[in-house]
N, C-alpha and C positions, 0 to 999 in steps of 0.2 A: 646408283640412282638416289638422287636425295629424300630424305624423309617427306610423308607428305607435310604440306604448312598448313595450320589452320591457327584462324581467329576464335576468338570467345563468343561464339555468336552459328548461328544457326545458317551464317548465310557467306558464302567466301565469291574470289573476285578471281576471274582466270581474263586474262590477256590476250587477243588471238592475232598472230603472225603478223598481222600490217598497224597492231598497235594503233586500233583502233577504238576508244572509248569502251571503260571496263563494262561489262556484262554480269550481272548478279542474277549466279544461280539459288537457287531456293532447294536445296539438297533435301527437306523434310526428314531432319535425320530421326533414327527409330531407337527408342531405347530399350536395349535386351540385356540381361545376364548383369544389371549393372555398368554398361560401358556406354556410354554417351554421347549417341552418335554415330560409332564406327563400324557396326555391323550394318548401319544404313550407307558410310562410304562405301563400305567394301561390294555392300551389291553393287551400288554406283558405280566404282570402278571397275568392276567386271562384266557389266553393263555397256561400258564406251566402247565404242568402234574402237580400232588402231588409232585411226590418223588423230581420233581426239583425243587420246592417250599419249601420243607421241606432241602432241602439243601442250600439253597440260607439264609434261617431263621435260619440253625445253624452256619452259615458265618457272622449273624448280620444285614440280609437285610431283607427286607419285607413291607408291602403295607398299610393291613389293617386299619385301626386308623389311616391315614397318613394324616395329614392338609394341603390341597393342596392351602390353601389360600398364605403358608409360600411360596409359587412357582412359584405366580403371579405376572410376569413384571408388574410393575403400570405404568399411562401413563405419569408419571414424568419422571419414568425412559427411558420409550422408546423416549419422546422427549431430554433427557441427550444424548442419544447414536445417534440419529438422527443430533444432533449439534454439536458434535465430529466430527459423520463421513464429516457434511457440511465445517468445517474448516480445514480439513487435505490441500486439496491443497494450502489452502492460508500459511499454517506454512510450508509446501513444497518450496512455492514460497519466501519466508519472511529469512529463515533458512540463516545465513552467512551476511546478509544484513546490513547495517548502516543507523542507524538513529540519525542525529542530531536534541532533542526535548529542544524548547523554550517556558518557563514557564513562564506566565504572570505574573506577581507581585501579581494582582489580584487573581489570583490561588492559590501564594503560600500562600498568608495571609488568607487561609479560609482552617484550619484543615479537613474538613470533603471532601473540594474538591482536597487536597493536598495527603493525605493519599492514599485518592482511589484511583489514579491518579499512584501515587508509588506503590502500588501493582500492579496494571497490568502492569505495568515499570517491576516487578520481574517476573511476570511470565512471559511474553515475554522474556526476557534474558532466562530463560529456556528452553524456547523454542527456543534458538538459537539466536534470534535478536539481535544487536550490538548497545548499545546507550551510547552516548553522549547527559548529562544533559545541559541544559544551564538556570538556575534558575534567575527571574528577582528579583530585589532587590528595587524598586523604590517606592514601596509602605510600606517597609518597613523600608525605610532611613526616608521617608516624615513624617512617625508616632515617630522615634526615637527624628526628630528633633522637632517635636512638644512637645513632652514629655519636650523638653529645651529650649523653647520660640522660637525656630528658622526658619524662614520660607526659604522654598525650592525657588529655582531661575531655570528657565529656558531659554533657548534662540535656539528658534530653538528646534530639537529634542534634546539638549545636556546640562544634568546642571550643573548650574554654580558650579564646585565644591572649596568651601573653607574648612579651617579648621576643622570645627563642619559638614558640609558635608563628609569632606574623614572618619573622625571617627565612622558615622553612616555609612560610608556605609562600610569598615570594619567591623562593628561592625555584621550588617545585614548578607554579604555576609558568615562572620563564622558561625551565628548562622544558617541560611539554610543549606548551606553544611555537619555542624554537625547533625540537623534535619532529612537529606535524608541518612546519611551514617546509622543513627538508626533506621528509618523506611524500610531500605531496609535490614538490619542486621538478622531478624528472620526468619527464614527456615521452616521447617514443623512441625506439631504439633507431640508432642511426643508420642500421638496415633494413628497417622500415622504412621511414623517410622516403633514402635513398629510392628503394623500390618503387616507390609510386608515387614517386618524382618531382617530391615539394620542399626541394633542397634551402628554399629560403626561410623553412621551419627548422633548420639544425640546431637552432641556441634560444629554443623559446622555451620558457617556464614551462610545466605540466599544468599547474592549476595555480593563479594568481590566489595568495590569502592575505585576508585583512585582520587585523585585530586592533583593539585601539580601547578608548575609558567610554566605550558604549553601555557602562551601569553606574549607577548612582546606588550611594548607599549610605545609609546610616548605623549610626554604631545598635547595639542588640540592648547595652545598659545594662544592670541592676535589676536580674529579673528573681524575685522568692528568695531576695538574698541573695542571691551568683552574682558576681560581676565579672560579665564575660570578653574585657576587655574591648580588644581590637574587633571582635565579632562580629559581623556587620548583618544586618537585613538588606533584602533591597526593597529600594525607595522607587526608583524609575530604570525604564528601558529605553533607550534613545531611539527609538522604533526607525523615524525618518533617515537618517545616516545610514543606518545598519539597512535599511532597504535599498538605499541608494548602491549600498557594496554590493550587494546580489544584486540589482541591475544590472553593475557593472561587472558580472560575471567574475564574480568573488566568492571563493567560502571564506565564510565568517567565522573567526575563531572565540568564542566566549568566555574568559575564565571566568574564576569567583573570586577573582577579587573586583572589590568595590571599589569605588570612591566618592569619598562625603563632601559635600559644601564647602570643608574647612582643611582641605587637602590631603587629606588622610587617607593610606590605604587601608581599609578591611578585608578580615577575609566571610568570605560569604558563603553559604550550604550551595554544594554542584546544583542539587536537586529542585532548591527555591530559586536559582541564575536558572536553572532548564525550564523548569515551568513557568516563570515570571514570561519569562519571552518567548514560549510557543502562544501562551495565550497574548501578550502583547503584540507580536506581529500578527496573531491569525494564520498561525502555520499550520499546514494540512494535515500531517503527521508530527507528533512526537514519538520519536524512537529511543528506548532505551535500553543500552548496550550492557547487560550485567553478566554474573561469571556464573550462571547456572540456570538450568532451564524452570521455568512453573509448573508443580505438579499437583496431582490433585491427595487426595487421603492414600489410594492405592499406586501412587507411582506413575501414574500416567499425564503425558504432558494435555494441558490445557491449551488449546490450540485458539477458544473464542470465550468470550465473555463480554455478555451487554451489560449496559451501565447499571442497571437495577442489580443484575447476578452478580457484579464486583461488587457494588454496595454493600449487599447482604452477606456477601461472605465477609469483607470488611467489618461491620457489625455485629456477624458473631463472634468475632474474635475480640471484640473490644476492650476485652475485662483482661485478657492475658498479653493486650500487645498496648504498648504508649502510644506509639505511631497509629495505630487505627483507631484509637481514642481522641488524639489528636485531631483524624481526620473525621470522627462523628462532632468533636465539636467543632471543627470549622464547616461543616453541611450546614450543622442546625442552629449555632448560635449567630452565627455571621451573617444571617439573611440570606445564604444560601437556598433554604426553602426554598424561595421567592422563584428560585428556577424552575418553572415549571411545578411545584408541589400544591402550594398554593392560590397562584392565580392563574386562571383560564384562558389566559391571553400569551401566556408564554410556556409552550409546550417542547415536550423534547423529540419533537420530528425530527427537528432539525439543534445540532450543538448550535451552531451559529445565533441560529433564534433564541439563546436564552442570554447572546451578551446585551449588556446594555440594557435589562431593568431593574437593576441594584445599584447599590454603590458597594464595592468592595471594602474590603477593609481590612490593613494587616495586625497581624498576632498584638504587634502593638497598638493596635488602635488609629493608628494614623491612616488616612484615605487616598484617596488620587483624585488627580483633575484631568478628566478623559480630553477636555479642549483644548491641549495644547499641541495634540500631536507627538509630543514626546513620551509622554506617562504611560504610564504601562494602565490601561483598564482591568486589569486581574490580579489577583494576588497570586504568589508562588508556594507552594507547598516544600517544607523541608525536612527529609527525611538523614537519618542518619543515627549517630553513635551507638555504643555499645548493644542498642537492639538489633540495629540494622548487620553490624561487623557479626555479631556470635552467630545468627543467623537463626536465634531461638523459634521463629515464627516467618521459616518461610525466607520467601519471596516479599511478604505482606505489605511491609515495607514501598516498593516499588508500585506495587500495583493498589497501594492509597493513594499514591501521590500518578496512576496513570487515572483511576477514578477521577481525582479532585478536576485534572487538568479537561476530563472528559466532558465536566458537569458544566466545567467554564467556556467551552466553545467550540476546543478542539476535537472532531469527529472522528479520529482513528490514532490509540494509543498501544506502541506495538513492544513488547517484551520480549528481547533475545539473546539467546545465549551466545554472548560474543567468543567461547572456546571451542565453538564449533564451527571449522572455517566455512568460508563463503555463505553466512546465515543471514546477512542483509542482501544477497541478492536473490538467493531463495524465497526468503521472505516476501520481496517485493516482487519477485516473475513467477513464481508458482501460484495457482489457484488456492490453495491450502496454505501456503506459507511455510516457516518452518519455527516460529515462536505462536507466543502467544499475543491476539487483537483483544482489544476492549475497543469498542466502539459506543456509539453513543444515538446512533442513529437508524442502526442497522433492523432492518424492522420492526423499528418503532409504530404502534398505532396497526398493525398487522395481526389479524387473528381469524377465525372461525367465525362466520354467521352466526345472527341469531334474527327470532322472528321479529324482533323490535327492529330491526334492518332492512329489510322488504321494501319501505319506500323510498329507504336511501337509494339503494340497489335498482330499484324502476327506475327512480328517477334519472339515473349514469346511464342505465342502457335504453330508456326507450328513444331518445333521439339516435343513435346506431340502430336499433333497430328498424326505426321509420325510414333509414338512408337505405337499408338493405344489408349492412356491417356485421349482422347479429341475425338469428333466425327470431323471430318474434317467440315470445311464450308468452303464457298466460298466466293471468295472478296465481291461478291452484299449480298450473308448471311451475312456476317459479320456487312456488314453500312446496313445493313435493320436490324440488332442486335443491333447496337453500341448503341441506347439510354438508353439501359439497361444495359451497363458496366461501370464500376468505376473501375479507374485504381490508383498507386500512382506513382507520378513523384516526380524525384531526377535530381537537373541540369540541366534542359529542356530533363531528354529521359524518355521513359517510362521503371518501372523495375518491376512490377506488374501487375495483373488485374484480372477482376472477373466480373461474369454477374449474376444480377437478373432479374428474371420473374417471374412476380406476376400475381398471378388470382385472383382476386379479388371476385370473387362469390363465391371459395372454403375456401377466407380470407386464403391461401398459396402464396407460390412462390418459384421455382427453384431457386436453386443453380450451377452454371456453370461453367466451364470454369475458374477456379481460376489457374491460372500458375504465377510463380515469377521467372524472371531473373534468369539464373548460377548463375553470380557473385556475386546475392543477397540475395541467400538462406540461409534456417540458421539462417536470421536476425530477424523471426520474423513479416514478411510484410505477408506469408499467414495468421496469426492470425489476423493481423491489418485489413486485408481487410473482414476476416469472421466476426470479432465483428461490423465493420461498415457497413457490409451489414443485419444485426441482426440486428444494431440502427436503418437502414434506413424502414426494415420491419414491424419493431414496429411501428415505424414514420407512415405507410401506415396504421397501425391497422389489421395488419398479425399475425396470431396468429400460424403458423408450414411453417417451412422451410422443401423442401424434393430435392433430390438429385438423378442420377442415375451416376455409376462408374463401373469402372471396373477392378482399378488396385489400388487404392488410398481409400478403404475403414477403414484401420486402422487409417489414419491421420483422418477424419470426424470420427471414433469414439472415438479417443482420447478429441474430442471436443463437445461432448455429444449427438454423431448423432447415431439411434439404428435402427439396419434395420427391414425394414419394407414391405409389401404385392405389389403388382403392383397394387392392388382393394385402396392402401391408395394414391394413385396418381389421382390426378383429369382425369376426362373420357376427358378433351380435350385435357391431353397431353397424355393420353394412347395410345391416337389414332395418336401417330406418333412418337411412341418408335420402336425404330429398334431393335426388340426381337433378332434378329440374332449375337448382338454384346452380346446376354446376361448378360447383365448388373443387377449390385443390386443396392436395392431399399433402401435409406437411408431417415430417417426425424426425426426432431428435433423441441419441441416445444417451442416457445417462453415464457418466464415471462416478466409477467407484468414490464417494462419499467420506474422505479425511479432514473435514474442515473445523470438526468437532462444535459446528451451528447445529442445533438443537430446532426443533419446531414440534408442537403437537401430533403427536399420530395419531389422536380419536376424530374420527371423524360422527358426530355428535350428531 
């Protein structure tokens, strides 16, 4: 008797004797023990009369002798299907996005962390992600010149380049570029393909890459007495080409070498080519790929830092690192300030909002002219030599120049330890990540009530309350409330807000009262306030947030809130639900708390 035939599908086609137009049964198969499906045939088949069995078996189909072992999800598989469905939002989220990623020297000179490194580089571009390479070459110039008796020179982050320098690093910068264009070059395996049946894919490229003299640069000169040769700065980032190649569904290769006006190659710092052009194109992330993780004093990695907490850690180290001296005086003598420190019109809610009221200006003094479309509107930050290689201070290094790049526009700068495999895709599908973010924007303007806030705060919720969206309260409810709301302020007013209530014996707390400004909807600030009232409940050792509404329950379930019983609400706020507004019952359970975001636990 032949095995029974089934489709991938819940629904199969039986034929009956005068071949008569198929018939689809709706088998409602039942899932037990792991097997999918076939404990619902087999009732079914034990179920059929004769004559429908004997017809079913001259169609080819039948039960008997059937190895239902062949039919068993294994829990490899179920955990495969479980981590798909966990990262759909994040390639949701990610899809159309630009990333410019900087590859440590040390990264690229170790095959097995270089490799791996570029495939999830391809698969990401498949899945929609937009990147620009930026491959470091320092490590591989310093072994070319050893090979010829030559010792490396540095000064400052920048070296000294001469003759026997510019040639290895030409030499270098080819042979990476050619390295990644062939490791990204191979597509699917031809039993792939084959399998599902788009055989006129056999001999297509994996992932198209461009590279080409998308920097302009000028030589470094005569700085304190150094003449640093072939050295280069750069001058411009050819923004419009370079975008036109990621349209056209290109990674972008970047080296550091330049070239100047007068045809010259220079060689130019990885780190000032990464940063120049994340903040010239306006890339969403800069990612950079280093050989060791960020720790803090006691060995633990640093998984979050906002742009204030980089700064100041930056800052204190200023007296014993050059590089973060460096970057306090390109903050404060460059007109940096002007970001936000000083004037009231350019705040850092938003990276974005603070391009475009300065004029830049680099180490040499020369500026840019943002109207042409090509110029880079930011300057690049260059880290490097002998501080950066001995590794005297850290990390520090990398995360002056993730600050610098944070202050200029770009909103999320991510730190990874590229010797630990698969850490860019962790990074970007885990909640938590698995380096370290500096952001720039991440609750910003977020904080604790106070009484000087009371009419910001009426003035957000009384029109929700007059609709019916809010239960009304009264001026004295309100400041007998206010030490439980967190609001975020923009420009001295208030443009959001939200209240927690925590009970502490049921380890829950309410949700409340979350309204954001007209003018500010849309932006993003009710998300901002529900993830930091999530960090703050965690912070408490809250283990379920729950909610009562009555008009707004699709927004809470798009955010992972599933309704629930008025018996899952603690008996002390039962007892002073206004049943009559008939409201539902919403809660959502917290996970365990790795993200190393910080928030206030006094509730004041």
């Amino acid at each position: 008797m032949a095995a029974l035939r089934s489709r991938p599908s819940n629904y199969h086609q039986t034929l009956c004797s005068c071949h008569c137009k198929p018939r689809i049964f709706n088998y409602n198969l039942k899932v037990k023990n792991q097997r999918v499906g076939f404990i619902g045939l087999a009732c079914l088949w034990q179920g059929m009369g004769k004559r429908k069995r004997r017809l079913m078996e001259a169609q080819g189909f039948g039960w008997e002798g059937h190895d239902l072992g062949a039919y068993v999800i294994s829990e490899e598989d179920i955990r495969f299907v479980e981590a798909l469905r966990e990262v759909q939002p994040y390639v949701f989220l990610n899809r159309g996005r630009t990333f410019v990623v900087a590859i440590a020297g040390e990264i690229v000179d170790i095959p097995i962390y270089f490799d791996a490194l570029l495939q999830d580089i391809a698969f990401l571009h498949h899945l929609g992600i937009r990147f620009v390479l930026v491959p470091g070459t320092h490590v591989q110039i310093d072994e070319l010149l050893a090979e010829r008796g030559k010792k490396p020179k540095f000064v400052g982050p920048y070296r000294v380049t001469d003759s026997d320098s510019l040639t290895a690093a030409k030499e270098a910068a080819g042979a990476i570029s050619v390295m990644i264009e062939a490791k990204l070059s191979p597509g699917p395996s031809i039993c792939n393909i084959r399998r599902h049946g788009d055989s006129s894919r056999l001999h297509e490229v994996g992932v198209s890459v461009e590279s080409g003299n998308f920097l302009a640069a000028k030589r470094r000169g005569v700085v304190a007495g150094v003449d640093y040769g072939a050295t280069g700065e750069v001058k411009k980032v050819d923004v419009s080409r370079m975008r036109k190649r990621l349209n056209d569904d290109c990674i972008v290769i970047l080296s550091n070498l330049g070239y100047s006006s007068s045809g010259e190659v220079l060689n130019c710092n990885t780190y000032e080519v990464a940063t120049a052009c994340a903040l010239a194109i306006e890339a969403d992330k800069l990612i950079c790929i280093i050989d060791g993780p960020i720790l803090d004093e006691s060995g633990r990695l640093i998984r979050f830092l906002t742009l204030e907490e980089a700064d100041m850690l930056i800052r204190r180290r200023a007296k014993q690192s050059e590089i973060a001296a460096s970057y306090v005086k390109a903050v404060d003598e460059e007109n940096l300030s002007g970001l936000g420190h000083d004037d009231p019109n350019a705040t850092q809610q938003n990276g974005n909002a603070l391009k475009g009221r300065y004029t830049t200006m680099f180490h040499n003094g020369v500026g840019f002219d943002n109207g042409s479309g090509l110029w880079s509107g930011e300057q690049g930050f260059a880290i490097g030599g002998h501080e950066r290689q001995s590794r005297l201070n850290g990390y520090l290094s990398e995360l002056a120049a993730a600050a610098f790049v944070c202050r200029g526009g770009v909103q999320r700068v991510h730190l990874l330890d590229g010797t630990k495999g698969g850490v860019l895709l962790l990074e970007l599908f885990k909640r938590d990540g698995m380096g370290t973010m500096v952001a720039s924007d991440l609750y910003e303007g977020t904080r604790m009530a106070r009484v000087s806030d009371l009419s910001g705060i009426r003035q957000i919720i009384l029109p929700l309350e007059a609709s019916g969206t809010l239960v009304p309260r009264s001026d004295e409810e309100l400041l007998q409330a206010l030490d439980s709301f967190i609001v975020v302020e923009r420009e001295g007013q208030i443009i959001a807000c939200a209240a927690l209530f925590p009970f502490q014996e049921d380890r829950c707390a309410e949700v409340a009262a979350i309204a954001v400004s007209p003018d500010c909807r849309g932006q993003g600030q009710g998300d901002k306030l529900l993830d930091y009232i999530e960090k703050k409940a965690s912070s408490l050792g809250l283990v379920k947030l729950f909610l009562l509404t009555t008009r707004t329950a699709d927004w809470f379930v798009r955010r992972g809130f599933s309704e629930c019983s008025i018996e899952s609400i603690p008996e002390k706020r039962r007892r002073k639900i206004n049943l009559s507004r008939k409201s539902k019952y919403y809660s959502k359970q917290l996970l365990p708390d790795t993200s190393g975001i910080t928030v206030n636990r006094a509730f004041t």
